[in-house]
C-alpha positions as CSV (number, residue, x, y, z in Angstrom):
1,X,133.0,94.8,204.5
2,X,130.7,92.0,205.5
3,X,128.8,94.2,208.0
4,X,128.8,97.2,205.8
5,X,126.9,94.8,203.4
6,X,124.6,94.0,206.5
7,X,123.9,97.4,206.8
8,X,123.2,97.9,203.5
9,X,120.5,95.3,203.1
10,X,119.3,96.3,206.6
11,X,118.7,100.0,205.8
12,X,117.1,99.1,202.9
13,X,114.9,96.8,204.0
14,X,113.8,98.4,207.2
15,X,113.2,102.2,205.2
16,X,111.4,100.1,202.4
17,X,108.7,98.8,205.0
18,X,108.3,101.6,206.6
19,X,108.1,103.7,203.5
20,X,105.6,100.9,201.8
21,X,103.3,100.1,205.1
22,X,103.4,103.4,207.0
23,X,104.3,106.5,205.4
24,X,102.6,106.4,202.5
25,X,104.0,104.5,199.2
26,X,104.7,106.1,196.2
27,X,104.5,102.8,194.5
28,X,107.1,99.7,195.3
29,X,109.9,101.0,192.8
30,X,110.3,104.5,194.3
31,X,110.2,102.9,198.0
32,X,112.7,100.7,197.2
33,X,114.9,103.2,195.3
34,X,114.1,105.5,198.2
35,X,115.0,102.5,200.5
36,X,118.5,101.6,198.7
37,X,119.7,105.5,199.1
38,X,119.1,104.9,203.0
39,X,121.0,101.5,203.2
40,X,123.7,102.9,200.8
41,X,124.2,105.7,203.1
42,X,124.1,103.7,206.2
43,X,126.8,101.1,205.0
44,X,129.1,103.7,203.1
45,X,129.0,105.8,206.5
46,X,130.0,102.3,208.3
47,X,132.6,101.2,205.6
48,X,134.4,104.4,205.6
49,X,134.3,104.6,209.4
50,X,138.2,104.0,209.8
51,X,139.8,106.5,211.9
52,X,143.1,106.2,210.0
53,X,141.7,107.1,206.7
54,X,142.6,110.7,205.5
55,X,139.1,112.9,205.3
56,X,139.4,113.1,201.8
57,X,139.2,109.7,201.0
58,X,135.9,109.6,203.2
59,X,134.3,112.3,201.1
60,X,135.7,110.8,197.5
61,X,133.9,107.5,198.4
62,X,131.0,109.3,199.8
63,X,130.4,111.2,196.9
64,X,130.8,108.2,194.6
65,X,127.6,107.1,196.8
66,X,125.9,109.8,196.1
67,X,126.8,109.7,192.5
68,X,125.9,106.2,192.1
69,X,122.3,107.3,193.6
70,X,121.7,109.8,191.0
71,X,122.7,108.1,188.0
72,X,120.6,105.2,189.2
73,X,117.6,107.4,189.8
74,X,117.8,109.3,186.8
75,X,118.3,106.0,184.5
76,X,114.8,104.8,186.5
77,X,113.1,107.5,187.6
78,X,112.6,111.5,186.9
79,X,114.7,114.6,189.1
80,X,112.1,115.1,190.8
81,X,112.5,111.1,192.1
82,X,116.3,111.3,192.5
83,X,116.4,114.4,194.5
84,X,114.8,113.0,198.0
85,X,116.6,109.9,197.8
86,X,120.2,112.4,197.4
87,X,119.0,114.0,200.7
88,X,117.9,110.4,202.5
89,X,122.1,109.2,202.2
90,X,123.6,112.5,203.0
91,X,121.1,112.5,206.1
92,X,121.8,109.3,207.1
93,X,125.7,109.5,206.1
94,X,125.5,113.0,208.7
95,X,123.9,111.3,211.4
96,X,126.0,108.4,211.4
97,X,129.0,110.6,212.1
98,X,127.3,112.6,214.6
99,X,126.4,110.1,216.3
100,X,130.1,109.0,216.3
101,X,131.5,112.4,217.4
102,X,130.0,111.8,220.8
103,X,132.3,108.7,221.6
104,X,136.2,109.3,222.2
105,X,136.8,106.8,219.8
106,X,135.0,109.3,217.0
107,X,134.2,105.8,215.7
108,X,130.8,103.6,215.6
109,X,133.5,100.4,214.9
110,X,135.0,100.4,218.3
């Protein structure tokens, strides 16, 4: 849990920055949103990296992710805001486990 919690402040913090500084900001609130679905995705993917767990646990907390994303972005921001930032986890939340198919283990935690 404690790492997952890294990697949520991580992800956030590193996609802010580069967001805010590099890509082009679309002001500090929509980075940081932007940011948060990154790091959400990155330590959901990590905390639900157990290989024991049934698949459909995975996708149930997933999904809460993602719902948590959108109800956050559409209490802050417009559709149009909470859109990209659904696409940024499930990218990120993708990646993770493709990057994990290429090990025997099918985990990052081992």
């Amino acid at each position: 849990m404690q790492r997952a919690i890294i990697y949520l402040l991580a992800g956030t913090s590193i996609s802010f920055l580069l967001n805010y500084y590099l890509l082009g900001s679309l002001g500090w609130q929509v980075d940081l949103y932007h940011g948060f679905a990154f790091g959400l995705g990155w330590g959901l993917a990590y905390l639900v990296d157990h290989p024991e767990w049934p698949l459909l646990k995975k996708m149930g907390i997933s999904f809460i992710g993602i719902a948590a994303v959108v109800i956050f972005g559409l209490l802050f921001f417009n559709f149009e805001t909470a859109v990209p930032s659904i696409i940024k986890f499930s990218t990120v939340f993708v990646a993770y486990y493709l990057i994990a198919s290429f090990r025997n283990s099918k985990s990052l935690r081992q």
